[in-house]
N, CA, C and O of each residue as an XYZ file, in Angstrom:
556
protein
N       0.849     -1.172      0.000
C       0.000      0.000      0.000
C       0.895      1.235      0.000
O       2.034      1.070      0.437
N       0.560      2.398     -0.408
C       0.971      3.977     -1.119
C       0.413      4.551     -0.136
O      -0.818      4.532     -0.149
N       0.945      5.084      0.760
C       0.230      6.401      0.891
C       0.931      7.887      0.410
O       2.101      8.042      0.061
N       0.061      8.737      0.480
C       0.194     10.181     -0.016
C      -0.416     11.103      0.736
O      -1.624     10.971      0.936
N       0.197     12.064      1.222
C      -0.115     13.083      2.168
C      -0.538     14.075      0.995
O       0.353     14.084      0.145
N      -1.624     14.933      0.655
C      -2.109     16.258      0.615
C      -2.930     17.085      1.295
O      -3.978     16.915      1.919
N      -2.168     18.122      1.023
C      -2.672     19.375      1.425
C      -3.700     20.178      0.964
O      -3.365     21.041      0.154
N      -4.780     20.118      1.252
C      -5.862     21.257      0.307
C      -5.399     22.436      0.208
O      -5.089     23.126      1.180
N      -5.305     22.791     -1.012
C      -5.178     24.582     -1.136
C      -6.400     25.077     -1.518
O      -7.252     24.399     -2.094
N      -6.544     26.477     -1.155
C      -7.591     27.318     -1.109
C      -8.350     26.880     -2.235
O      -9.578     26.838     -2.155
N      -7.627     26.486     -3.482
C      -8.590     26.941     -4.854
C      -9.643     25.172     -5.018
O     -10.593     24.894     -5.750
N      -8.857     24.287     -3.921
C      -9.514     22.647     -3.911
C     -10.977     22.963     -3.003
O     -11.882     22.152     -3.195
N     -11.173     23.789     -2.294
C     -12.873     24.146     -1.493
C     -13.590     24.997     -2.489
O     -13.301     25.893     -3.282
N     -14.690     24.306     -2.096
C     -15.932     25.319     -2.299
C     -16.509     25.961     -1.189
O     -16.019     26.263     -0.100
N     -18.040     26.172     -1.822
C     -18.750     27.928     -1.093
C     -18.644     27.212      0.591
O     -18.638     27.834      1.653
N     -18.557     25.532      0.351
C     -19.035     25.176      2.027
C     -17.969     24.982      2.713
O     -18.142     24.795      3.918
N     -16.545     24.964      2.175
C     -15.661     25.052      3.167
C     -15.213     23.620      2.779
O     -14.139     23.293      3.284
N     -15.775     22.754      2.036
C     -15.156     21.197      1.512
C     -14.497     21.247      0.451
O     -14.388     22.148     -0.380
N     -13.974     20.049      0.520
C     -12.976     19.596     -0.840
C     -14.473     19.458     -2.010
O     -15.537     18.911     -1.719
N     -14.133     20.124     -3.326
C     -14.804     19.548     -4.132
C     -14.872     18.421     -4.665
O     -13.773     17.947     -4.379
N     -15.501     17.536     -5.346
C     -15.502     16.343     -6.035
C     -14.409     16.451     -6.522
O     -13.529     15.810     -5.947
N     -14.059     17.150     -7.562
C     -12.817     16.992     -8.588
C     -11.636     16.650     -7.722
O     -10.869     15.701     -7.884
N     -11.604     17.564     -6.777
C     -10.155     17.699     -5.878
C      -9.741     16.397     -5.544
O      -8.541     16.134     -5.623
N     -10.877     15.193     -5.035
C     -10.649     14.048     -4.871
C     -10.428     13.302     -5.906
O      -9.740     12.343     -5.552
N     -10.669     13.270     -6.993
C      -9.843     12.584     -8.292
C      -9.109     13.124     -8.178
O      -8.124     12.488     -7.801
N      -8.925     14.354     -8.330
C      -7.322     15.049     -9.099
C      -5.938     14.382     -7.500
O      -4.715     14.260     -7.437
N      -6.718     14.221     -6.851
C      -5.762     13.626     -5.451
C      -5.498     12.105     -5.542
O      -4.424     11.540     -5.336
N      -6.608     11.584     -5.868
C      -6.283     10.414     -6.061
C      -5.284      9.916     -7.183
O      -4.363      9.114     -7.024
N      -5.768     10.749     -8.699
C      -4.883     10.746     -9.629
C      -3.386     10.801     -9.477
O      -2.674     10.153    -10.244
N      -2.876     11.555     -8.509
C      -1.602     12.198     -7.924
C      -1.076     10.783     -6.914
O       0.112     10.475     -6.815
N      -2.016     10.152     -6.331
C      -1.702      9.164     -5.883
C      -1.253      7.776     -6.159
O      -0.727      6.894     -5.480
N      -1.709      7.910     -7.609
C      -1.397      6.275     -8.665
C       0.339      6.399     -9.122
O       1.086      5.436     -9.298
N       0.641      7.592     -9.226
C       2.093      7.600     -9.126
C       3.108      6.852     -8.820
O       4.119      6.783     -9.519
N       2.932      6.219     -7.742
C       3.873      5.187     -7.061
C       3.518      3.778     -8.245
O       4.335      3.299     -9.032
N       2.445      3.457     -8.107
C       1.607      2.797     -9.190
C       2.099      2.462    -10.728
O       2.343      1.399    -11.300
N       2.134      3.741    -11.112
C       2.654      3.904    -12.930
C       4.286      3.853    -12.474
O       4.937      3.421    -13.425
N       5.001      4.112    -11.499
C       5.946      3.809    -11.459
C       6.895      2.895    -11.950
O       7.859      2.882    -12.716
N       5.903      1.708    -10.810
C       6.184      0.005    -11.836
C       6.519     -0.362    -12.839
O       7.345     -1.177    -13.250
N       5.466      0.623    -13.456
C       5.628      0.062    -15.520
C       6.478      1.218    -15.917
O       7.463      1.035    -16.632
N       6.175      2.296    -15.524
C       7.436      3.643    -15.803
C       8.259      4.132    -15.018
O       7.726      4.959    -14.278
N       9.281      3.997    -14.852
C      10.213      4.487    -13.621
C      10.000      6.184    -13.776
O       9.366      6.901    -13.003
N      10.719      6.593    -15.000
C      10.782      7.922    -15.139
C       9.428      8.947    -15.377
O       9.391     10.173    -15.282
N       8.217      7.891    -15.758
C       6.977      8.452    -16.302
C       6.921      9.650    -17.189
O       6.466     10.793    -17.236
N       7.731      8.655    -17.971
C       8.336      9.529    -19.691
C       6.823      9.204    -20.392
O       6.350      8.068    -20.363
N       6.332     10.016    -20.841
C       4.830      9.898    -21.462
C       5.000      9.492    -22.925
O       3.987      9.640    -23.608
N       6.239      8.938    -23.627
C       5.890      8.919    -24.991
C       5.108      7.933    -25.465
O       4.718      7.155    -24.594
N       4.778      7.731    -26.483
C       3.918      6.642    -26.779
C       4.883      4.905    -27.020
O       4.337      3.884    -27.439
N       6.115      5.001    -26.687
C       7.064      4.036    -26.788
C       7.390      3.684    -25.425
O       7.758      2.516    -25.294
N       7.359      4.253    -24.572
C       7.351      3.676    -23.112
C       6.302      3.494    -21.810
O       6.446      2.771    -20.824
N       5.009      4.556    -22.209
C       4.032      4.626    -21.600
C       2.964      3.554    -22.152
O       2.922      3.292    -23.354
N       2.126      2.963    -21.245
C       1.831      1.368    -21.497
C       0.638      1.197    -20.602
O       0.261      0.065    -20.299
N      -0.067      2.443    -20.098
C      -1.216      2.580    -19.292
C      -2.702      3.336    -19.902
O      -2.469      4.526    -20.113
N      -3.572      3.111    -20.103
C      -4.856      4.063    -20.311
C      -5.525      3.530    -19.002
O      -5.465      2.343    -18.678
N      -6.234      4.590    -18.196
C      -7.769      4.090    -17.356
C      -8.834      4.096    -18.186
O      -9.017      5.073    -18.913
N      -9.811      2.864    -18.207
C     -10.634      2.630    -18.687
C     -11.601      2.383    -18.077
O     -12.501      1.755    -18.634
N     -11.750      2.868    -16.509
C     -12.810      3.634    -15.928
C     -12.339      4.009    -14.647
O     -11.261      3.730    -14.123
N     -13.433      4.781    -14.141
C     -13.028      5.388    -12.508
C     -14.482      5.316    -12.028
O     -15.501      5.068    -12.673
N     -14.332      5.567    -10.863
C     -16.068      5.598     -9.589
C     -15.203      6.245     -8.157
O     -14.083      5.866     -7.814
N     -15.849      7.068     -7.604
C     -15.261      7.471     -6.572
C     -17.119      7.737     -5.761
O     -18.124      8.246     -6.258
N     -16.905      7.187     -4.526
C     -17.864      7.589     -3.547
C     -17.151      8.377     -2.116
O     -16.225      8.142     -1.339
N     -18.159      9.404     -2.301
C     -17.981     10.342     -1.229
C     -18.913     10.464      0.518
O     -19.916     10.933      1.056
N     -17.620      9.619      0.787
C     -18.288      9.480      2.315
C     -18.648     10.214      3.430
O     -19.456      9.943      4.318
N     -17.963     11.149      3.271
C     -17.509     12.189      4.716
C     -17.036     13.409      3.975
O     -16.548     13.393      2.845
N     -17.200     14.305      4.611
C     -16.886     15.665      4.528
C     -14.931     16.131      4.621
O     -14.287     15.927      5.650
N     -14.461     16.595      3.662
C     -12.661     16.774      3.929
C     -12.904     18.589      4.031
O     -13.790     19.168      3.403
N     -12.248     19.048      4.643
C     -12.339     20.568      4.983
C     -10.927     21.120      4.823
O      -9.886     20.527      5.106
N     -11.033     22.142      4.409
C      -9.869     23.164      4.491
C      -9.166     23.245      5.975
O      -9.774     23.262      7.045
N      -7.601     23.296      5.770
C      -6.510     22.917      7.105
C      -6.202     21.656      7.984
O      -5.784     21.553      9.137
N      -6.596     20.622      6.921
C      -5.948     19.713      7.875
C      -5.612     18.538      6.239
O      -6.313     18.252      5.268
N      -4.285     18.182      6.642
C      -3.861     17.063      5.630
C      -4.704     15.867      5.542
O      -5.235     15.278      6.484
N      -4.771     15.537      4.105
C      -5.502     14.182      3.724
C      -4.629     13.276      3.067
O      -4.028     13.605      2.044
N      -4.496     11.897      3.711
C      -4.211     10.690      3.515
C      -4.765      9.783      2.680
O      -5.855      9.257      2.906
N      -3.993      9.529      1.590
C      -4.521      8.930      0.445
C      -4.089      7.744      0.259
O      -2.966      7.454     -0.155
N      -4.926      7.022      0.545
C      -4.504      5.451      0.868
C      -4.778      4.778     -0.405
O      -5.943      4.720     -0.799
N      -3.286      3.972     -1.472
C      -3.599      3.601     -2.798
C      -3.245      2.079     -3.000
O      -2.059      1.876     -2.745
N      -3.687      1.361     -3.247
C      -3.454      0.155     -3.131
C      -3.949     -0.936     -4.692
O      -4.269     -0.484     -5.792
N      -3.892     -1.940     -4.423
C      -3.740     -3.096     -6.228
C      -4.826     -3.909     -5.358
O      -4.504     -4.671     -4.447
N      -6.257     -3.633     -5.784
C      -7.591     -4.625     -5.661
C      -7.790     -5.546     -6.459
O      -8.557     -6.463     -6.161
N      -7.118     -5.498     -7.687
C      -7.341     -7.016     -8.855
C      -6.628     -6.866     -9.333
O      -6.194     -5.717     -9.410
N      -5.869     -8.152    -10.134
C      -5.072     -8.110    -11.080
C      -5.658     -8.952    -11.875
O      -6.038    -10.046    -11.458
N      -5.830     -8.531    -13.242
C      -6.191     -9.690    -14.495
C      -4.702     -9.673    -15.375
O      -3.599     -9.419    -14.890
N      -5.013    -10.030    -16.855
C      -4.242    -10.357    -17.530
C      -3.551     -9.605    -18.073
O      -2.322     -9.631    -18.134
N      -4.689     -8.428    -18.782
C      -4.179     -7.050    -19.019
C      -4.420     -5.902    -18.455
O      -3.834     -4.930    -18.930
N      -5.238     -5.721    -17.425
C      -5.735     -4.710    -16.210
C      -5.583     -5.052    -15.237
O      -5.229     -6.209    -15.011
N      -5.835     -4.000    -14.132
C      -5.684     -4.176    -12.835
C      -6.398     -3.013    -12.276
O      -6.323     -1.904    -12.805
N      -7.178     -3.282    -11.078
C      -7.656     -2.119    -10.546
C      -7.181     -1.467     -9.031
O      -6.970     -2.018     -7.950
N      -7.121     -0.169     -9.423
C      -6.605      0.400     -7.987
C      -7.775      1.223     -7.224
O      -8.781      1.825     -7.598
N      -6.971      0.881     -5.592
C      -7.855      1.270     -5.134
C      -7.650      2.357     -4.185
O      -6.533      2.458     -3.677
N      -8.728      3.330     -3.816
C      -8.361      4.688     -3.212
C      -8.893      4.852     -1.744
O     -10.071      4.506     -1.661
N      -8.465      5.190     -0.825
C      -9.207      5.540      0.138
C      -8.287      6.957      0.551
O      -7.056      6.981      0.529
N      -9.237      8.213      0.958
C      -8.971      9.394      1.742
C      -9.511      9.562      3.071
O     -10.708      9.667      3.339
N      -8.371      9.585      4.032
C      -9.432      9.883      5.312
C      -8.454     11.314      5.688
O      -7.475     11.719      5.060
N      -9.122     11.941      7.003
C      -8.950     12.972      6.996
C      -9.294     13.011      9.027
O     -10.413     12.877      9.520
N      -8.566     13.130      9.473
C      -8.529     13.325     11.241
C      -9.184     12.015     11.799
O     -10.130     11.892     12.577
N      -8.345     10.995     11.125
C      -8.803      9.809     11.274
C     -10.123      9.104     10.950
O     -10.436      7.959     11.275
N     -10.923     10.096     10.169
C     -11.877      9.327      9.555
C     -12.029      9.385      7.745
O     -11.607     10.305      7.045
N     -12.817      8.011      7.201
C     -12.809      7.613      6.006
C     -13.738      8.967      4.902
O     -14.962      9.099      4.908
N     -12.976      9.633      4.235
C     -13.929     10.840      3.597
C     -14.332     10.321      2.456
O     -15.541     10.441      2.262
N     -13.459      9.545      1.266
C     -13.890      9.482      0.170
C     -13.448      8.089     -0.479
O     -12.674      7.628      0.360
N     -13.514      7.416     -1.260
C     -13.243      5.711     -1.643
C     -13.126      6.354     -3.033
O     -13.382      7.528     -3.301
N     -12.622      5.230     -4.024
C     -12.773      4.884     -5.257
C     -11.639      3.938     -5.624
O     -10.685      3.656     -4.899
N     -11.840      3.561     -6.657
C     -11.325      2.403     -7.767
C     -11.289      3.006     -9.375
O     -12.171      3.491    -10.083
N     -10.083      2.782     -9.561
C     -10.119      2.788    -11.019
C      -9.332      1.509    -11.464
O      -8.406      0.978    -10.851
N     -10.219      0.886    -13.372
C      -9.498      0.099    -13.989
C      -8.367      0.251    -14.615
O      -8.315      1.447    -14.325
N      -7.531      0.112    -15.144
C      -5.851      0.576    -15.980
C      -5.846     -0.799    -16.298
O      -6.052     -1.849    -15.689
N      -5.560     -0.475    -17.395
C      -5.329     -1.330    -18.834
C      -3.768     -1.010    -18.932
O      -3.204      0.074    -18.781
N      -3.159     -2.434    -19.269
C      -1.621     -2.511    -19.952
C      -1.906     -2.077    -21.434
O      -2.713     -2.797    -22.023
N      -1.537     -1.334    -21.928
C      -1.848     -1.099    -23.292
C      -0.707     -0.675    -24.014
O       0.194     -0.087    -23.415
N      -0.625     -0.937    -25.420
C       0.150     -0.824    -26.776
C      -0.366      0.437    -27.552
O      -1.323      0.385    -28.324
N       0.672      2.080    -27.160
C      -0.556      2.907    -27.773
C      -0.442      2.332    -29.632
O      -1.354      2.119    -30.430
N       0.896      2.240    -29.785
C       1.396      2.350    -31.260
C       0.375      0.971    -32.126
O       0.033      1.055    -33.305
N       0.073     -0.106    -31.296
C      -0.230     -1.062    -32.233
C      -2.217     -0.988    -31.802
O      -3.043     -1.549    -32.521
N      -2.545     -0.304    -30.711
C      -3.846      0.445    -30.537
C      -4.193     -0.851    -29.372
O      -5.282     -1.276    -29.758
N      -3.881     -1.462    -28.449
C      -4.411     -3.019    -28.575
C      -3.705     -3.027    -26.284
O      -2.900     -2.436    -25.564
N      -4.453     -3.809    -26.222
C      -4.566     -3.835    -24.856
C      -3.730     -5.063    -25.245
O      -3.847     -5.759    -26.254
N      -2.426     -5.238    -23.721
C      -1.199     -6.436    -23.696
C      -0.937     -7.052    -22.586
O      -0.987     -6.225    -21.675
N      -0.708     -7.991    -22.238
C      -0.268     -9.005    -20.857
C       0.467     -8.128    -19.871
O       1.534     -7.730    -20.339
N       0.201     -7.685    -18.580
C       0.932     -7.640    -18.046
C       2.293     -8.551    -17.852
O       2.305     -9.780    -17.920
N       3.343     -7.780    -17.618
C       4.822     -8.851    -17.857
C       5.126     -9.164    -15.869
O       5.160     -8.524    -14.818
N       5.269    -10.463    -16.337
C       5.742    -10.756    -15.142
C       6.164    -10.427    -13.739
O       5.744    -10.611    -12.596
N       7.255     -9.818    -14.381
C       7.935     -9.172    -12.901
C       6.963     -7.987    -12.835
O       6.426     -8.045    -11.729
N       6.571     -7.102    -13.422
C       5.407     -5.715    -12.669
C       4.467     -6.845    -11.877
O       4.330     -6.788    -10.655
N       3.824     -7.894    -12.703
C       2.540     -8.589    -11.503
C       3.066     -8.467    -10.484
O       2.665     -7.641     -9.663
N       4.385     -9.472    -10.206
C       5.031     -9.434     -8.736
C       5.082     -8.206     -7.908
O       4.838     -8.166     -6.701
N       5.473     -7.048     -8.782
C       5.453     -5.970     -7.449
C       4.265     -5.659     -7.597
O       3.976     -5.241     -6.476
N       3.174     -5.556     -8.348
C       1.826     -5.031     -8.087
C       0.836     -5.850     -6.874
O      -0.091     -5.572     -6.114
N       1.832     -7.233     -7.303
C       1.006     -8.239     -5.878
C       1.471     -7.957     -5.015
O       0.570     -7.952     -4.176
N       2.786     -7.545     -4.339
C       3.479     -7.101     -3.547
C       2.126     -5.724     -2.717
O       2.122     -5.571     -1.495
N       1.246     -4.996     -3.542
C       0.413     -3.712     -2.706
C      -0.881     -4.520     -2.741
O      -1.650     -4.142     -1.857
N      -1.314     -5.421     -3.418
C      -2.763     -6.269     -3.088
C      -3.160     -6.554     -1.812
O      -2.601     -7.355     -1.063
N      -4.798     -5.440     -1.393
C      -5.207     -5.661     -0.482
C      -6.175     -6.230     -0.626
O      -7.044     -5.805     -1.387
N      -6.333     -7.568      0.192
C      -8.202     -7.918      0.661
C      -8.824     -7.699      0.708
O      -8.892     -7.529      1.925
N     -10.121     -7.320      0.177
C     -11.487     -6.722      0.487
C     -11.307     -6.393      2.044
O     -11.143     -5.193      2.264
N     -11.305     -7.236      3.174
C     -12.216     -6.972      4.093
C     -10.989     -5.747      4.612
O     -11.264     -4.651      5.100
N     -10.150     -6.076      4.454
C      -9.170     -4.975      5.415
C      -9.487     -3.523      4.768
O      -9.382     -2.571      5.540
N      -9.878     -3.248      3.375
C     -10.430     -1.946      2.816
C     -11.611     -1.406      4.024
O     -12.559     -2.086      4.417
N     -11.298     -0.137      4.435
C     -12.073      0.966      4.778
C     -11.820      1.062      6.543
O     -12.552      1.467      7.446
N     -10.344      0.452      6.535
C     -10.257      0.295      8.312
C      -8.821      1.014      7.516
O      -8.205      0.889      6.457
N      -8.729      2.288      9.489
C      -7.215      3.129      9.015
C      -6.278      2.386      9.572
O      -5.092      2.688      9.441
C-alpha cells in the first residue's frame, strides 16, 4: 500500500468550506504515481514507453474533507487480471474515512492500438500492494 499526504489549497474548497468532487480525483490521480511507477520508472509519457490508459473510474464520497488539515490517500492493487488491474483509493482525513474509489488501468500498446499481458515481474510488485477486500475501509 501507497500512501500520499495532501494538502488542500484554497482553490480545492468550495462555497461550504469542503474539498470539491474533482479535488478528490485530481488527489487520487496524484496518488497512482507510485503505481505507474512500476511500468514507468521515469513516467516519460511517450507513446514508446508509456503502457497505461484508465478505462474507468467511480469514486464515492463518504464524509466531509475541509480546508486545514492534511488528507491521507490510501492507494493500493484490488485485482489483477491479464491485461488490467484495478486500484484502489481511500482518503481519510482526522482519522476518519472521507472518500473511496477504484479505477481500472489497462496494460496497453498505444502504437499497435491493442490492450497487452501484463509482464511478469510488474505482476510481482503489483502483488506485492494487493489488499483484501475486508481490510479496505479500516485506518
Amino acid at each position: 500500500m501507497f500512501n500520499t499526504i495532501v494538502t488542500p489549497r484554497f482553490g480545492d474548497i468550495d462555497g461550504l468550506k469542503h474539498a470539491n468532487n474533482i479535488s478528490i480525483a485530481i488527489w487520487f490521480e496524484q496518488a497512482r504515481n507510485p503505481v505507474f511507477r512500476l511500468f514507468t520508472p521515469d513516467l516519460d509519457l511517450s507513446f514508446e514507453k508509456w503502457k497505461l490508459i484508465l478505462a474507468r473510474s467511480e469514486y464515492d464520497y463518504v464524509g466531509e474533507i475541509s480546508y486545514g488539515f492534511d488528507v491521507n490517500i490510501r492507494t493500493y492493487i484490488a485485482r489483477i487480471g491479464n491485461s488490467s488491474f484495478t486500484i484502489g483509493h481511500d482518503a481519510w482525513q482526522k482519522g476518519k474515512l472521507c472518500a473511496k474509489g477504484q479505477v481500472v488501468i489497462v496494460h496497453y500498446d498505444f502504437i499497435n492500438k491493442k490492450s497487452v499481458p501484463i509482464p511478469d515481474d510488474i505482476r510481482r510488485s503489483l502483488e506485492e500492494h494487493l489488499v483484501d477486500a475486508e481490510s479496505i475501509g479500516k485506518q
